[in-house]
C-alpha positions as CSV (number, residue, x, y, z in Angstrom):
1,X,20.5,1.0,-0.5
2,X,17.9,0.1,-3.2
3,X,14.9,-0.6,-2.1
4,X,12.8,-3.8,-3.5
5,X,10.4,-6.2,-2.6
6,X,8.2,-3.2,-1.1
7,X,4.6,-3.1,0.7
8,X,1.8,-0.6,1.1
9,X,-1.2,-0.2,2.9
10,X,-3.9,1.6,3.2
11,X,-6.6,0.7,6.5
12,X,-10.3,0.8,6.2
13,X,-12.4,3.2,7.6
14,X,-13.4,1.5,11.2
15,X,-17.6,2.1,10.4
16,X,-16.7,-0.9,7.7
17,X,-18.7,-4.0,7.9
18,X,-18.3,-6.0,5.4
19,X,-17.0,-9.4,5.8
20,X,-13.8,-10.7,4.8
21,X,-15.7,-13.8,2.7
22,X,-16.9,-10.7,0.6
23,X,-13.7,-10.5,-1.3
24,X,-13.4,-14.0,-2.9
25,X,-16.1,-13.5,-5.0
26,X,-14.8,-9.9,-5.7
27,X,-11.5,-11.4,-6.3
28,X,-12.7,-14.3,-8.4
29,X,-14.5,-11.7,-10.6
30,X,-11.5,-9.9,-11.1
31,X,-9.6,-13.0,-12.5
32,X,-12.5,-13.9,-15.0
33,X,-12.7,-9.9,-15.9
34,X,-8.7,-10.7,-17.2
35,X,-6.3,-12.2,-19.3
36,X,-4.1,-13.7,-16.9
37,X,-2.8,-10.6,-14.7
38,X,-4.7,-12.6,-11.7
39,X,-4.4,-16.6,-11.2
40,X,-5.4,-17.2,-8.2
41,X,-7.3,-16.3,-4.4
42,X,-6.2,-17.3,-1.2
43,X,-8.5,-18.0,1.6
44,X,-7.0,-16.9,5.4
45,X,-10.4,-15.5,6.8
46,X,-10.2,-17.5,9.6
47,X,-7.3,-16.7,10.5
48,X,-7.3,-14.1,13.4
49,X,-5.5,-11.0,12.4
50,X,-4.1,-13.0,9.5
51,X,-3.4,-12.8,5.7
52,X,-7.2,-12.1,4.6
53,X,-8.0,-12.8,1.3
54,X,-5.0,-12.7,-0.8
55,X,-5.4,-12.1,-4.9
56,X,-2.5,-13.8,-6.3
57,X,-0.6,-12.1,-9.5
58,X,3.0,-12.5,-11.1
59,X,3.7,-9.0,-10.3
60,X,2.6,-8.6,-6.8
61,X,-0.2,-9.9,-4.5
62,X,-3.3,-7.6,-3.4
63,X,-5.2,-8.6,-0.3
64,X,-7.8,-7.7,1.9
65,X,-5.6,-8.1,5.2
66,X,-6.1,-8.0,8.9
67,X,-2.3,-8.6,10.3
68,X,-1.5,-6.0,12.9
69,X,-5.6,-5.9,13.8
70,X,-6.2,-3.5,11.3
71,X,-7.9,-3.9,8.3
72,X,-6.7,-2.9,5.0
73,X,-5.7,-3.4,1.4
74,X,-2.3,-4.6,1.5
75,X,0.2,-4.2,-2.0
76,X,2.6,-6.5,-2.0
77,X,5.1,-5.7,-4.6
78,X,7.6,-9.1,-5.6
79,X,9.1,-8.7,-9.2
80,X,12.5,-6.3,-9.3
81,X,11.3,-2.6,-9.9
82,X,13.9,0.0,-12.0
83,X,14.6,2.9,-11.4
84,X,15.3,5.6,-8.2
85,X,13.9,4.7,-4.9
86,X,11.7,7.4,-4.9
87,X,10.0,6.4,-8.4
88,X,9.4,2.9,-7.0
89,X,8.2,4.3,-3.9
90,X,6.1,6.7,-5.7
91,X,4.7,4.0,-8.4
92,X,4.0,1.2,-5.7
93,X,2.3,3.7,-3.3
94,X,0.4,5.1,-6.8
95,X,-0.4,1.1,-7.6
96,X,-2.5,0.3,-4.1
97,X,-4.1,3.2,-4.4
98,X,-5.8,2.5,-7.4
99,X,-7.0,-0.7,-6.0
100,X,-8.5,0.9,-3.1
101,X,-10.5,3.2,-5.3
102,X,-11.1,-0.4,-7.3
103,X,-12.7,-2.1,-4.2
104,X,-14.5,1.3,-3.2
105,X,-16.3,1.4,-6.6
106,X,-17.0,-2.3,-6.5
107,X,-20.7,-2.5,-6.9
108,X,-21.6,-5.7,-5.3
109,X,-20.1,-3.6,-2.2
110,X,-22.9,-0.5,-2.7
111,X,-20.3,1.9,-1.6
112,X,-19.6,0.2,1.9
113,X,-15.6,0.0,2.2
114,X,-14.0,3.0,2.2
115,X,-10.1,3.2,3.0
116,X,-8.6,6.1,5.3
117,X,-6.4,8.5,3.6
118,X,-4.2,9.9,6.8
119,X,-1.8,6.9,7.1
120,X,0.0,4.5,5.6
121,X,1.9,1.8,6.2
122,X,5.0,1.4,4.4
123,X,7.0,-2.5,4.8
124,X,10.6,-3.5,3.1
125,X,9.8,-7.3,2.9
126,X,13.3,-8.2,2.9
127,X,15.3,-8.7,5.9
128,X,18.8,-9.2,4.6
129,X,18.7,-6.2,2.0
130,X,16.9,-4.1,4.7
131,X,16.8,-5.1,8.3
132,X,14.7,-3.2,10.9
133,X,17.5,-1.1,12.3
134,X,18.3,2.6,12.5
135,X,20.7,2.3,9.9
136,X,17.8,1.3,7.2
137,X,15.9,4.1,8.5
138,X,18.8,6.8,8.2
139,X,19.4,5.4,4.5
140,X,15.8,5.6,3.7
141,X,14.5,8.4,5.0
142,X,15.1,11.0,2.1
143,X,13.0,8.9,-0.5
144,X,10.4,8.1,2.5
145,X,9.9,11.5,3.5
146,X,9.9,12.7,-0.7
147,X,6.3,10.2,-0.9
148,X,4.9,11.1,2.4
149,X,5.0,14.9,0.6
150,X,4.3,13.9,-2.6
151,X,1.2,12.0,-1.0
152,X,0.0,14.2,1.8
153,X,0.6,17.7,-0.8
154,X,3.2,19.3,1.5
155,X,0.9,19.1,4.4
156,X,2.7,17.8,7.9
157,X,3.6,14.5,8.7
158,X,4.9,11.9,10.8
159,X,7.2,9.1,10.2
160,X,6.6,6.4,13.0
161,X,9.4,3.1,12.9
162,X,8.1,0.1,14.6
163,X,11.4,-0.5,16.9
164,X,9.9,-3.4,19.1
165,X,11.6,-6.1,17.4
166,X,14.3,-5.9,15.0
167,X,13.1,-9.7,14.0
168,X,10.3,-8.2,12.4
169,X,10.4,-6.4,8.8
170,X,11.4,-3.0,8.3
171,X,7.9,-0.9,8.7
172,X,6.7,2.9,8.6
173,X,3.9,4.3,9.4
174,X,3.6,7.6,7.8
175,X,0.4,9.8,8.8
176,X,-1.0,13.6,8.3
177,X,-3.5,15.2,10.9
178,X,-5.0,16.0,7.5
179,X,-8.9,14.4,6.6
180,X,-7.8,12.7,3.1
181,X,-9.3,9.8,0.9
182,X,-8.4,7.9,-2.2
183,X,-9.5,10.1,-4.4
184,X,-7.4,13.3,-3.2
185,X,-4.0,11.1,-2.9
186,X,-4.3,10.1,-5.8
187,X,-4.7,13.2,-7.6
188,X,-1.7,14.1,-5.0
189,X,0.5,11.8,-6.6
190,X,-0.8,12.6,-10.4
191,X,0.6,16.5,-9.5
192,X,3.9,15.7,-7.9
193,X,4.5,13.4,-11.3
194,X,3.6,16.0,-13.8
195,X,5.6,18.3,-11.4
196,X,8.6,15.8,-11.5
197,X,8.6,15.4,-15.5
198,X,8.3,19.0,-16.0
199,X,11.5,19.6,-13.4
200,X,13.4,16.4,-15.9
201,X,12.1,18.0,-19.3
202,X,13.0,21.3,-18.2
């Protein structure tokens, strides 16, 4: 199976209180700071537990989103990735967590949203190429499990399948007893990639 179309997220830390508003400014920034990478912000904040605020880009959409009643930065990947599943997984996972650190050094948000670093929520938003079934899971499960210890350095983990509706996309939560942040995954990922091209070049 080769995975596509992929999503991440990473939830806010629950002592977070800034309002969802907050980000189209941010956003709107972030499209003047460019040359075209961003075009355009979408407004759900009043949706309950909806969309958020959604940053519009040809390669994938970033958003401040509250489905699922959690809070979080959402990475929406679109555009067809190369490569193994694990490098996708890897780069995507890599990608939306440097906009977390983004939004936590924003400094019109003095330091105020910070993002967990335990869990994260892994979707395949396609439901023909990968349906919410055991099957997907079984097929998946080597590359997913390759990130969650590339991510959480080797330290246990869970891998939880929402198997309430097979209507609904393919989603895993992966999570660490671990007390993490941005920062720390991130350099988690930068060693297991040095570690992988040394293991290639070798």
């Amino acid at each position: 199976m080769e995975l596509q179309k992929l999503n991440v997220k990473f939830f806010v830390d629950d002592r977070n209180q800034v309002p969802l508003t907050t980000f189209i400014d941010i956003f709107h920034s972030w499209i003047q700071a460019t040359d075209g990478i961003y075009y355009d912000v979408a407004d759900y904040s009043h949706m309950a537990a909806g969309p958020g605020i959604v940053l519009v880009a040809h390669e994938a959409n970033i958003s401040v989103d509250a489905r699922g009643n959690r809070l979080g930065l959402l990475y929406n990947h679109k555009q067809p990735m190369q490569g193994s599943n694990y490098e996708k997984l890897h780069r995507i996972v890599q990608a939306a967590l440097e906009y977390c650190r983004r939004i936590e050094e924003e400094p019109s948000l003095k330091g105020k949203f910070k993002f967990q670093g335990h869990e994260v929520l892994l979707l395949m938003n396609d439901r023909l190429l990968a349906p919410n079934t055991e099957e997907t899971f079984r097929a998946a499960q080597p590359d997913l499990e390759a990130v969650g210890r590339a991510l959480f350095a080797g330290a246990d983990f869970t891998l939880e399948r929402d198997r309430q509706d097979p209507r609904q996309r393919f989603s895993l939560l992966l999570k660490t007893p671990r007390d993490l942040n941005v920062k720390i995954l991130l350099e988690n990922l930068k060693v297991a990639g040095a570690d992988a091209a040394s293991v290639v070049g070798a």
